[in-house]
C-alpha positions as CSV (number, residue, x, y, z in Angstrom):
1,X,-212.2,29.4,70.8
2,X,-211.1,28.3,74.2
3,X,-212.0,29.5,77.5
4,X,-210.8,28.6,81.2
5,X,-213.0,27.9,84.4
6,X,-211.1,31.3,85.6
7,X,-211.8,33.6,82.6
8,X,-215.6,32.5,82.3
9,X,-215.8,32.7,86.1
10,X,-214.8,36.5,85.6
11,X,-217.3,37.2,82.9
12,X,-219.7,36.1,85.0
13,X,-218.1,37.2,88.2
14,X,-218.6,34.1,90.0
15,X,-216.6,32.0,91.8
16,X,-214.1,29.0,90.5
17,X,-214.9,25.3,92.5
18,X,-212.0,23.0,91.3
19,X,-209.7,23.6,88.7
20,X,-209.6,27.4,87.3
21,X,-207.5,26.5,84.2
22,X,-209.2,23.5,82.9
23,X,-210.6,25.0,79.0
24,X,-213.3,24.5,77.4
25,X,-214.2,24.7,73.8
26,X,-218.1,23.8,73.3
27,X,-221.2,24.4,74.8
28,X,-223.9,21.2,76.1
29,X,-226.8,19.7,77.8
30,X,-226.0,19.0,81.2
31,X,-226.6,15.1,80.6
32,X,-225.1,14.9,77.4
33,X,-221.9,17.2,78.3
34,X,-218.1,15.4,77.2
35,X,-214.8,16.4,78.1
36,X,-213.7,20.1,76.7
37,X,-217.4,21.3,77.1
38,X,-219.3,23.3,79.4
39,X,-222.8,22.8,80.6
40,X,-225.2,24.7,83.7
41,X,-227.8,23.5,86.3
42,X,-230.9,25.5,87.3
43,X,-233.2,23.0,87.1
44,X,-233.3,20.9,89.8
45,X,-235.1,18.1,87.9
46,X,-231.8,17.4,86.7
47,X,-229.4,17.5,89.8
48,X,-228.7,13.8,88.9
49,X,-226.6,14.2,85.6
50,X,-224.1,16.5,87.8
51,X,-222.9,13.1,89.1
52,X,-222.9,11.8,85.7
53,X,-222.1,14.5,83.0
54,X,-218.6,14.3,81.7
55,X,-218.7,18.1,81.2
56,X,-215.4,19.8,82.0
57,X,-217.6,23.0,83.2
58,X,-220.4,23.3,84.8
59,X,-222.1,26.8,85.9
60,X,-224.2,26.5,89.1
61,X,-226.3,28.7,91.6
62,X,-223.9,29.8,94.6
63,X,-226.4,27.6,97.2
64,X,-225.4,24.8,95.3
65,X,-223.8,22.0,97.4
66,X,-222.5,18.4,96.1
67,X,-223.7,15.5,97.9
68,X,-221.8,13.0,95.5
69,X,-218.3,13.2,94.1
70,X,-218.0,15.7,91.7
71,X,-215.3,15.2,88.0
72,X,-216.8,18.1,86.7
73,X,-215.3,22.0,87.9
74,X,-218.0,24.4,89.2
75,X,-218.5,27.6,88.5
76,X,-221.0,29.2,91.4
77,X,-223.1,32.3,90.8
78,X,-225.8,33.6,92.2
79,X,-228.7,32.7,89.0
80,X,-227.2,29.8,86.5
81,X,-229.7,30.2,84.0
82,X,-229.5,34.5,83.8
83,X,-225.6,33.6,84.1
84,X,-225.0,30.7,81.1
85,X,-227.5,33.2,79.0
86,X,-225.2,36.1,79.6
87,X,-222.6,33.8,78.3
88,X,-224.1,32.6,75.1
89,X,-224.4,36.4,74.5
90,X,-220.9,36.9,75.2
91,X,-219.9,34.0,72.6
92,X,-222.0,35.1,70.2
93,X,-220.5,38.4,70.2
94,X,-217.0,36.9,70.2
95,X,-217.9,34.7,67.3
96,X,-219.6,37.2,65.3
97,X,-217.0,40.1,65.8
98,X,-215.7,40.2,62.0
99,X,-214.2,43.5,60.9
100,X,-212.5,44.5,57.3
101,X,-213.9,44.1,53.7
102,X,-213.4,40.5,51.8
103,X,-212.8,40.5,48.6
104,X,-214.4,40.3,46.0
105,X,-217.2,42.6,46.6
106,X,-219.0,45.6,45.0
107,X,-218.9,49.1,46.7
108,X,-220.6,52.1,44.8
109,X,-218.4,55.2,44.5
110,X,-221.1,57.3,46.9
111,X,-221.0,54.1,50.0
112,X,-220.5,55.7,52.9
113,X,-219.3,53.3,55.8
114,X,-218.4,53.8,59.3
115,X,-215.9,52.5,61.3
116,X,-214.9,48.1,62.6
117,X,-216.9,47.7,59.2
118,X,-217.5,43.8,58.3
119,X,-217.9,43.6,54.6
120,X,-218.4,39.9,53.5
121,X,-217.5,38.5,50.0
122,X,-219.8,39.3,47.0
123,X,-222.0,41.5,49.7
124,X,-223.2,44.4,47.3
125,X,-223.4,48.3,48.0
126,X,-225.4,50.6,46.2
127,X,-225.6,54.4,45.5
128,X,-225.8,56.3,48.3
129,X,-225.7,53.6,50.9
130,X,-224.6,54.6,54.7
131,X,-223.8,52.0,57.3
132,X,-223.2,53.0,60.6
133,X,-220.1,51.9,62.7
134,X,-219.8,48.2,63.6
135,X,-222.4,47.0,60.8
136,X,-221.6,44.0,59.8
137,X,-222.8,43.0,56.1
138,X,-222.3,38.8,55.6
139,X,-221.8,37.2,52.3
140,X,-223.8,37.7,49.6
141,X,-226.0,40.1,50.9
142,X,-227.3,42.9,48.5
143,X,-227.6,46.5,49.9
144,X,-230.0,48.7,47.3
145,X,-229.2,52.3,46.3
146,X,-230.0,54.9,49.2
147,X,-230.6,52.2,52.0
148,X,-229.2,53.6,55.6
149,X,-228.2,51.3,58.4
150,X,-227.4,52.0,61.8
151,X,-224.4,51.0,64.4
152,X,-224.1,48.0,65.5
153,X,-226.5,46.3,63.3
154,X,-225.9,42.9,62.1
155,X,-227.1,41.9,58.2
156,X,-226.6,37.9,57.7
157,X,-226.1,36.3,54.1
158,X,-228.2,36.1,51.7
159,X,-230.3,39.2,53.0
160,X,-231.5,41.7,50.4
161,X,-232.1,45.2,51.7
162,X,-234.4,47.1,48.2
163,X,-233.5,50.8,47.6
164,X,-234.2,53.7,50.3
165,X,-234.8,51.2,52.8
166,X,-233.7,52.7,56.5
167,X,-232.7,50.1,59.1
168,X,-232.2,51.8,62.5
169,X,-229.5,50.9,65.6
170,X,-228.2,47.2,67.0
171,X,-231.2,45.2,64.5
172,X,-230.2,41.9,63.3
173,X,-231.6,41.1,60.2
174,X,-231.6,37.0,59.5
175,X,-230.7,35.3,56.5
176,X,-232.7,35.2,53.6
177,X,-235.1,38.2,54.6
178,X,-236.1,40.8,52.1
179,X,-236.8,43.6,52.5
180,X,-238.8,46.4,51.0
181,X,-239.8,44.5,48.0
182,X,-242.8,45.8,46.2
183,X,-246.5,45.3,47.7
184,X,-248.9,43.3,46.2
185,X,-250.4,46.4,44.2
186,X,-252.3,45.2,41.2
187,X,-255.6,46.9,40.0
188,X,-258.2,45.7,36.7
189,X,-258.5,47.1,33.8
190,X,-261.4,47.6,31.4
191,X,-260.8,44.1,30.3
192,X,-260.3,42.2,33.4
193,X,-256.5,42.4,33.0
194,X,-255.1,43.1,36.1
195,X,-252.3,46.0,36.2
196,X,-249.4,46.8,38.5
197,X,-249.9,49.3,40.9
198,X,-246.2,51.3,41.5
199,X,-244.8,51.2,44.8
200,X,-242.9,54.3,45.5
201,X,-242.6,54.1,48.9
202,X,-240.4,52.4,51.3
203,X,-239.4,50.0,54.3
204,X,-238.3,52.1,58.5
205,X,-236.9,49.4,60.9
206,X,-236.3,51.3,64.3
207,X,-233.8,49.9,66.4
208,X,-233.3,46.4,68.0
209,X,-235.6,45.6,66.0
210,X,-235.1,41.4,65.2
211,X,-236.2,40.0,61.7
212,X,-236.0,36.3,61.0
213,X,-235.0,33.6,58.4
214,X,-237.2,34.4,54.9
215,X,-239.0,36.6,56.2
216,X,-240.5,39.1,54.0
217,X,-241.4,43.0,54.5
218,X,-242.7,45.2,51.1
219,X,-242.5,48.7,50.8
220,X,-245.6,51.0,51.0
221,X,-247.4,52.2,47.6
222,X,-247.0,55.7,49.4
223,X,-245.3,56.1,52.6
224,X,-243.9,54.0,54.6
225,X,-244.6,50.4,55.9
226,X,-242.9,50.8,59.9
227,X,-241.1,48.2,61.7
228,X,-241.2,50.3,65.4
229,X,-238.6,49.6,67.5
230,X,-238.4,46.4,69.9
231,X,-240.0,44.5,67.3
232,X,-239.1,40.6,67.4
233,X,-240.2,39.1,64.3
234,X,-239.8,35.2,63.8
235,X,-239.2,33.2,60.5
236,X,-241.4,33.1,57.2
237,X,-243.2,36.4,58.2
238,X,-245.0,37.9,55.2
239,X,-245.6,41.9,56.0
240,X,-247.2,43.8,53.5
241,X,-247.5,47.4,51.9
242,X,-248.4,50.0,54.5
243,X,-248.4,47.9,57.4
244,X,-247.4,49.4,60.9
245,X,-246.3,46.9,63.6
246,X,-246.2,49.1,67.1
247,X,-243.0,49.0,69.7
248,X,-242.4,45.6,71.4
249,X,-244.8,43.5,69.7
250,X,-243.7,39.9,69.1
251,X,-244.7,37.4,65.9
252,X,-244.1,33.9,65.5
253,X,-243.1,32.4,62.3
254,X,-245.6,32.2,59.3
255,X,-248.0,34.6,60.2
256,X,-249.1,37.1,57.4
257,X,-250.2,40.8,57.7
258,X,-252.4,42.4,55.0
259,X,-251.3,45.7,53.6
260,X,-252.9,48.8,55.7
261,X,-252.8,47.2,59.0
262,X,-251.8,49.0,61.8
263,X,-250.5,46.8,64.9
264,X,-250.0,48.2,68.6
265,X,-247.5,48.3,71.3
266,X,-246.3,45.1,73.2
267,X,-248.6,42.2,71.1
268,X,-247.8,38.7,70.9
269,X,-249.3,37.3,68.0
270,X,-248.6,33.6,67.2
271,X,-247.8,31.5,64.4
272,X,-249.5,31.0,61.3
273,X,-252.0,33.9,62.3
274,X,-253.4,35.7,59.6
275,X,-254.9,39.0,59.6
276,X,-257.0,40.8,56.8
277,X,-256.0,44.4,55.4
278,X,-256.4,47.9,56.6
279,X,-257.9,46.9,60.3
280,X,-256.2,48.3,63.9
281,X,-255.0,45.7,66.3
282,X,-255.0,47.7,69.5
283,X,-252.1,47.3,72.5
284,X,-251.1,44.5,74.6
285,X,-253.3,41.8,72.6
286,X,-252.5,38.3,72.7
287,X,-253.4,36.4,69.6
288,X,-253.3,32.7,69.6
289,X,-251.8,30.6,66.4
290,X,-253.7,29.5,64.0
291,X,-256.1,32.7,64.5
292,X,-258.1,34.9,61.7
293,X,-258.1,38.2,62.4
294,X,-260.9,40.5,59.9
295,X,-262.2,42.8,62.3
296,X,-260.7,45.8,64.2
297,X,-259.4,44.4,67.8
298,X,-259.5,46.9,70.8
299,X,-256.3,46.6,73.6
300,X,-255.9,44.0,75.6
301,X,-258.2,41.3,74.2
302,X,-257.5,37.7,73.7
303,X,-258.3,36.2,70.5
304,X,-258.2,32.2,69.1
305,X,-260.5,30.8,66.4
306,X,-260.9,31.6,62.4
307,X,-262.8,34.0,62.2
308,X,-261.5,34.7,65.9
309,X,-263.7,35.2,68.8
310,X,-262.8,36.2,72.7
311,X,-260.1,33.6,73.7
312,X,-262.2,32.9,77.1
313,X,-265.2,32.4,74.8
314,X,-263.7,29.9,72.7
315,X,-262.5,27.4,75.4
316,X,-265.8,27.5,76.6
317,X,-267.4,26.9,73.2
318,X,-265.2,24.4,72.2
319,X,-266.1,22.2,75.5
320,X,-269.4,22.0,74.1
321,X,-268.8,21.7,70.4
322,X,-266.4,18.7,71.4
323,X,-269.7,17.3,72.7
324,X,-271.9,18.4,69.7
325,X,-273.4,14.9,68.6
326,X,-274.0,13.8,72.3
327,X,-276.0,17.2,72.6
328,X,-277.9,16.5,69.4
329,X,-278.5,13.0,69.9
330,X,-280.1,14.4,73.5
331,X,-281.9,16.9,71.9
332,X,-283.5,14.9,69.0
333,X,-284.7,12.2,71.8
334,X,-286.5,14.7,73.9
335,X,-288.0,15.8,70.5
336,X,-289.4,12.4,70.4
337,X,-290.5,12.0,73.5
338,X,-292.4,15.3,73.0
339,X,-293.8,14.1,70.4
340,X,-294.9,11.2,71.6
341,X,-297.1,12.5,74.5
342,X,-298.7,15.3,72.4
């Protein structure tokens, strides 16, 4: 795809410095931009490469004024960073606005699909599925008997969606991510042998909710486990059975949720955090990575450490266990000088 200096400048309603129909192709750094791509500054740490860069583009705040000479054609607006973000979104809709069904693919008699459909090759439909209008389903992605998905949601390859899952409005669901496989449900018998628990329930994603690469999200035993909407959830995720992650609440990649737990509204929990079954994390916390959670949190607290402690507590602590043999070796000599007196 090709864009000019003018048409971008008009997305972005901004205003053209140079040539308005040089085109440009790609997207780059400002210092390692080449001919046919475009590039921003907002940064003024790197003011210098604008002398430099060889990009054919470059988006810059509207106060911006060259004190060298220029090869590059500006493109002044009033916030370059809000303004080249805005355009990535715009190119990523462009690029990712697929419509019609490829062939070969599987459709069950009872699909029900909407309307600007994008049906990739060998993407599978089962009984009683509904997709909204502008769904788009990418290659090889496997959609289970009675799952529901709304408009304008976006399903990339290799995704598998288990039965009576319900995915809600403009969600984009990565590749490789499962969901609404069975919990880990498994209960001994008389002899030690451990037995498999059914899990009858099933998977809710509200809308814009986002769900990264491999991540993983299992169906209740009874219920539902609930995705609320807002969500942001980040590669290699493990969710279990009967979880409930609150509105707005953000996850970084390869943390793992016990079944039960039940997360609030607007967390940010980071990566490789884990957190024990069947607690309540309350509203607004902020959990740092690397964290063990086994104990109910209340809003708003701060939490680092295995098993975690007050985030505030734990700097301070860890001043003073970074100085742990200094304090014993203190310690054990005014032992023996007590000693020595007595």
């Amino acid at each position: 795809m090709k864009f000019t200096a003018q048409q971008i400048a008009g997305i972005l309603e901004g205003e053209v410095i140079g040539n308005p129909n040089i085109e440009v192709s790609k997207l780059a750094k400002i210092e390692e931009g080449t001919q046919g791509s475009l590039t921003f500054l907002a940064n003024p740490k790197y003011k210098s490469y604008i002398y430099k860069t060889q990009a054919s583009i470059t988006i810059v705040n509207s106060d911006f004024e060259p004190e060298e000479r220029l090869t590059t054609t500006l493109i002044k607006v009033e916030d370059a960073y809000k303004a080249f973000s805005k355009l990535l979104e715009y190119y990523n809709q462009v690029k990712n606005n697929k419509s019609g069904i490829e062939e070969p693919s599987f459709r069950a008699d009872t699909a029900i699909y909407g309307e600007n459909v994008y049906l990739g090759a060998f993407s599978y439909l089962g009984e009683n599925v509904v997709l909204g209008d502008n769904v788009k389903i990418y290659p090889n992605s496997y959609i289970g008997d009675n799952v529901k998905v709304g408009d304008n949601t976006t399903v990339f390859s290799g995704v598998k969606l288990y039965s009576e899952t319900i995915v809600g409005n403009n969600c984009i669901i990565n590749s490789g991510a499962i969901i609404g496989a069975d919990g880990f449900g498994f209960t001994p018998d008389e002899n030690g042998e451990f037995q498999k628990i059914p899990q009858t329930g099933n998977v809710i994603i509200e809308d814009n909710v986002d769900i990264g690469s491999a991540t993983t999200i299992d169906r209740a035993t009874l219920g539902s486990t609930i995705i609320r909407k807002g969500v942001k959830l980040d590669n290699q995720i493990q969710i279990a059975h009967n979880v409930e992650i609150g509105e707005n609440t953000v996850i970084a990649a390869q943390t793992g949720i016990a079944g039960s737990t039940k997360i609030g509204k607007y967390c940010m929990i980071g990566g490789q955090v884990g957190i024990a079954g069947h607690l309540t994390i309350g509203d607004k916390v902020k959990v740092q990575a690397q964290t063990g959670i086994g104990h109910r949190v209340k809003d708003g607290e701060k939490l680092y450490g295995s098993p975690a402690i007050d985030y505030g507590n734990y700097v301070k602590s860890y001043v003073h266990f970074k100085n742990l043999p200094k304090i014993v070796k203190t310690v054990n000599d005014l032992e023996k000088k007590i000693n020595g007196n007595s």
